[in-house]
C-alpha positions in Angstrom: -135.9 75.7 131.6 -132.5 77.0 130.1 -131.0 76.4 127.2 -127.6 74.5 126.8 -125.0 75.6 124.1 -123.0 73.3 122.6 -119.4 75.2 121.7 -117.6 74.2 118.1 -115.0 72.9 119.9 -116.8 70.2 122.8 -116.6 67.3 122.5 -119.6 64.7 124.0 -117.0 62.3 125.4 -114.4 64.4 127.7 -112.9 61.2 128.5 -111.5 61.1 124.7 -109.1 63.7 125.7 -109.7 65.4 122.1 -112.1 68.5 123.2 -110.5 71.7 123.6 -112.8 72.8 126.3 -114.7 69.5 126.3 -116.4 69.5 129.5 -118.3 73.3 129.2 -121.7 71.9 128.7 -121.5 70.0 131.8 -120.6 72.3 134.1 -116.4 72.0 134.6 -114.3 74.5 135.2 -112.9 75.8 132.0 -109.8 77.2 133.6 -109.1 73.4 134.7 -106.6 71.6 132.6 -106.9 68.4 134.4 -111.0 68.6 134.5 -111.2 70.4 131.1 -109.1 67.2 129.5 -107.3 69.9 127.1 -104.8 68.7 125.1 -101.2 70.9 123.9 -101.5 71.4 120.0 -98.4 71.8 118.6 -97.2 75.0 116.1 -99.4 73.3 112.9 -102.6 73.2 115.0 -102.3 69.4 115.3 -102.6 67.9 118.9 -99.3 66.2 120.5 -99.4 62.8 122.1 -100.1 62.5 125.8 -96.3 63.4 127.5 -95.6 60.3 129.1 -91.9 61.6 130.1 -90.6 60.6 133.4 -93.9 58.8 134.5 -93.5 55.4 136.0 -95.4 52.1 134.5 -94.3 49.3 136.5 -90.4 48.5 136.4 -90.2 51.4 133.5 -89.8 54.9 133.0 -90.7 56.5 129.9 -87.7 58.6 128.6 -88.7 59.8 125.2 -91.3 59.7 122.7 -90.3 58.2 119.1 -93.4 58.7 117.0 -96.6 56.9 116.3 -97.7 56.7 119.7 -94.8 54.7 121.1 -92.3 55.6 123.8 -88.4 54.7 124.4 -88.8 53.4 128.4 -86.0 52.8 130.7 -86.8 49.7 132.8 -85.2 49.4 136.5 -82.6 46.7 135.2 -80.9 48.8 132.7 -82.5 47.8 130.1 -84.4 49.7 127.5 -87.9 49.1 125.1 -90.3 50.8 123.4 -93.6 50.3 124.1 -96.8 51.4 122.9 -98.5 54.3 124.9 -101.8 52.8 125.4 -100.1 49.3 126.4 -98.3 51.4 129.1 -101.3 53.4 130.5 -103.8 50.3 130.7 -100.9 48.0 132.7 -100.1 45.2 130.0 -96.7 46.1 129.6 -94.9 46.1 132.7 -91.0 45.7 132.5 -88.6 45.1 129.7 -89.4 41.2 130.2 -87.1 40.7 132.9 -90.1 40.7 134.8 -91.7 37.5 132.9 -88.1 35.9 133.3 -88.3 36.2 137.1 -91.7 34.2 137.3 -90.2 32.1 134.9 -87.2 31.5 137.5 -89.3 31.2 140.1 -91.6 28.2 138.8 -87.8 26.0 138.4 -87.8 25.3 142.3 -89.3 22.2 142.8 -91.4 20.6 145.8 -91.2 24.5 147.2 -87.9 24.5 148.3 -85.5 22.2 146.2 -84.3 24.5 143.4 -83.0 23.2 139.8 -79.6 23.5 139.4 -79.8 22.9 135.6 -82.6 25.2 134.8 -79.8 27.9 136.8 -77.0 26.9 133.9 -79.9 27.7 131.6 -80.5 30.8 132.5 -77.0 32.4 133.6 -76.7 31.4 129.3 -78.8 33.4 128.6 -77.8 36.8 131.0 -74.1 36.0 130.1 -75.3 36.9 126.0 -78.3 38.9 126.0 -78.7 41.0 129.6 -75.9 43.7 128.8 -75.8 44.8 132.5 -74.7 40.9 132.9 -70.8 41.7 134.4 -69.8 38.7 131.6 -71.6 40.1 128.8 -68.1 41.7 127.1 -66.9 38.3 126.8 -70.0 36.7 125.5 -72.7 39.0 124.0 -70.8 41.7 123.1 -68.6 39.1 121.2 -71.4 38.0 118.9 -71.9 34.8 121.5 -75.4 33.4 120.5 -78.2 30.9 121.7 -79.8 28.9 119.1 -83.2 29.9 118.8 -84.6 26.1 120.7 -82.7 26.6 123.1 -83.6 30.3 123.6 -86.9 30.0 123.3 -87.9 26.6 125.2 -86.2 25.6 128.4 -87.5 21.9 127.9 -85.8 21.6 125.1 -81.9 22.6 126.4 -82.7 20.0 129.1 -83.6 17.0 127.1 -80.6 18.1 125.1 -78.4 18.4 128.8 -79.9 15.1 130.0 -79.2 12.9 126.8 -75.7 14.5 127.1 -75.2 13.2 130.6 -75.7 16.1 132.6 -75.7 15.4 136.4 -75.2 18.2 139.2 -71.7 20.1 138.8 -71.6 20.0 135.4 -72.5 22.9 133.0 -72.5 24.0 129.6 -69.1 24.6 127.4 -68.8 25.4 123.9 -65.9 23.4 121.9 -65.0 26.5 119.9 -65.1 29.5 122.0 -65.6 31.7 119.1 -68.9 30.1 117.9 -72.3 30.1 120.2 -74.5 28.1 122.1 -76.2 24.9 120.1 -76.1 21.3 120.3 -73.6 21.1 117.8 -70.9 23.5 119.8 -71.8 22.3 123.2 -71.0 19.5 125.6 -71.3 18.7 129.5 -68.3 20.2 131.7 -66.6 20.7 134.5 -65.7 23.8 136.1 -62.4 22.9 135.9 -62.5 21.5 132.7 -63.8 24.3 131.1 -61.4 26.8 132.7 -59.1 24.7 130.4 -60.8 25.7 127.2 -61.2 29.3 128.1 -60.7 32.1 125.4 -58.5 34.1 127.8 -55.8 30.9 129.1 -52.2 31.3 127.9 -49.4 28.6 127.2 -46.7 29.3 130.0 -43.2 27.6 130.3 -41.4 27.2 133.4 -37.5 28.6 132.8 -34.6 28.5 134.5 -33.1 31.6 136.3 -31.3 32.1 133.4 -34.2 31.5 131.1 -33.7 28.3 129.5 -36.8 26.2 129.1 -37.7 24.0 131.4 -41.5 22.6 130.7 -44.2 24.0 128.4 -47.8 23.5 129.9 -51.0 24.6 128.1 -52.7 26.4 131.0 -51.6 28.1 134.4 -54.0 25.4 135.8 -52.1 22.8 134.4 -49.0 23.9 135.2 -50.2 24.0 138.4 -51.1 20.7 138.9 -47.7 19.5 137.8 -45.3 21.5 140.0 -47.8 22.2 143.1 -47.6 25.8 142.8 -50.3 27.9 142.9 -52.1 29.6 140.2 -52.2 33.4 141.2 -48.6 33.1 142.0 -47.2 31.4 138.5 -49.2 34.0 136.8 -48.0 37.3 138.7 -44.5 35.7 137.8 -45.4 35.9 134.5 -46.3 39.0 135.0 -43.2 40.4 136.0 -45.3 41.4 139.7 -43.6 38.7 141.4 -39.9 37.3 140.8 -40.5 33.5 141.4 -42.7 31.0 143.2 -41.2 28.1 145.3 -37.9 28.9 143.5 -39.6 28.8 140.1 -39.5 31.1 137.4 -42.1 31.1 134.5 -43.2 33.4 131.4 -45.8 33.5 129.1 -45.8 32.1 125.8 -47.7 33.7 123.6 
């Protein structure tokens, strides 16, 4: 019978990925990286982390490591986490969490086919402040616009809230003062159009004569709207300058 010679540096469990020719005493190829599990060391001698860069897990990508076994991953919303190694390699880790929203989404349809229009207002809250790909997030989390934390965290509780506050189909969420965030003591049940009243972005206009003497002042371009019959695109490219009047009225912006 032969004898077997164990080297300094083997290592009796390859599978640790610490052996710098692990493997030699059970036959593998030495000249093997991938069956000789070697490992880089780095200029001190020490071994460097597993490169993770540019491998899939899931929805992400891992772009860069940041130290103590954790990498900066790109998931395939835009988003971007770091995430512990080993959580990546063994599958627990996934996406960014848009991932667990979705399912989350997906359990609001009710009886299989009706979906919940309420647990939809809910949730476009929540892209509009914290999903920066969102195409509102500029006016709302990029702003500062926050969710209070019971309403963030529990959907139950934002609907009891909606349902005490008369919510009923068509109606959604609007904050009294536009520069403060979403909680029960900043919010109430809306319409579209009466919300488009309170937006940040609406402008007092007055409707002038040709020679610019006021006529009417109105809040909104909506409401100004409704009182003369004219339509909104058209009073605002007046006000504009794109357009010279609209029905034979002229309007500017005042402020």
């Amino acid at each position: 019978m032969g004898t077997v010679q164990i080297l300094d540096t083997t290592t009796r469990n390859p599978i640790s990925l610490i052996g710098e020719r692990a493997g030699v005493c059970w036959g593998a190829d030495i000249t093997d990286a991938e069956k000789n599990y070697k490992r880089e060391r780095g200029s001190d001698g020490r071994i460097l982390p597993e490169n993770l860069k540019g491998k899939r897990f899931g929805r992400l990508i891992a772009v860069q490591y940041v130290g103590k076994g954790k990498w900066l991953c790109q998931c395939d919303c835009g988003n971007t986490r770091i995430n512990k190694a080993q959580c990546l390699k063994e599958g627990r880790v996934v996406s960014c969490g848009c991932y667990k929203d979705e399912l989350l989404l997906q359990r609001a349809y009710k009886h299989g086919s009706s979906y919940n229009p309420l647990y939809r207002v809910w949730w476009g809250m929540k892209e509009r402040c914290h999903n920066k790909n969102h195409k509102a997030f500029h006016r709302y989390g990029r702003r500062g616009i926050t969710i209070c934390k019971e309403w963030l965290d529990d959907y139950k509780t934002f609907e009891k809230w909606a349902l005490d506050a008369g919510y009923e189909k068509g109606l959604t969420v609007e904050r009294i003062d536009n520069d403060k965030g979403y909680s029960p003591d900043n919010c109430r049940m809306a319409t579209r159009k009466e919300q488009s009243r309170n937006m940040r972005r609406n402008r007092r206009v007055a409707r002038i004569s040709e020679s610019g003497e006021m006529i009417a002042e109105y809040k909104t371009i909506v409401e100004a709207a409704e009182a003369t019959g004219c339509n909104q695109v058209s009073i605002g490219k007046v006000c504009m300058g794109k357009e010279r009047s609209t029905h034979g009225m002229f309007w500017k912006y005042l402020d």
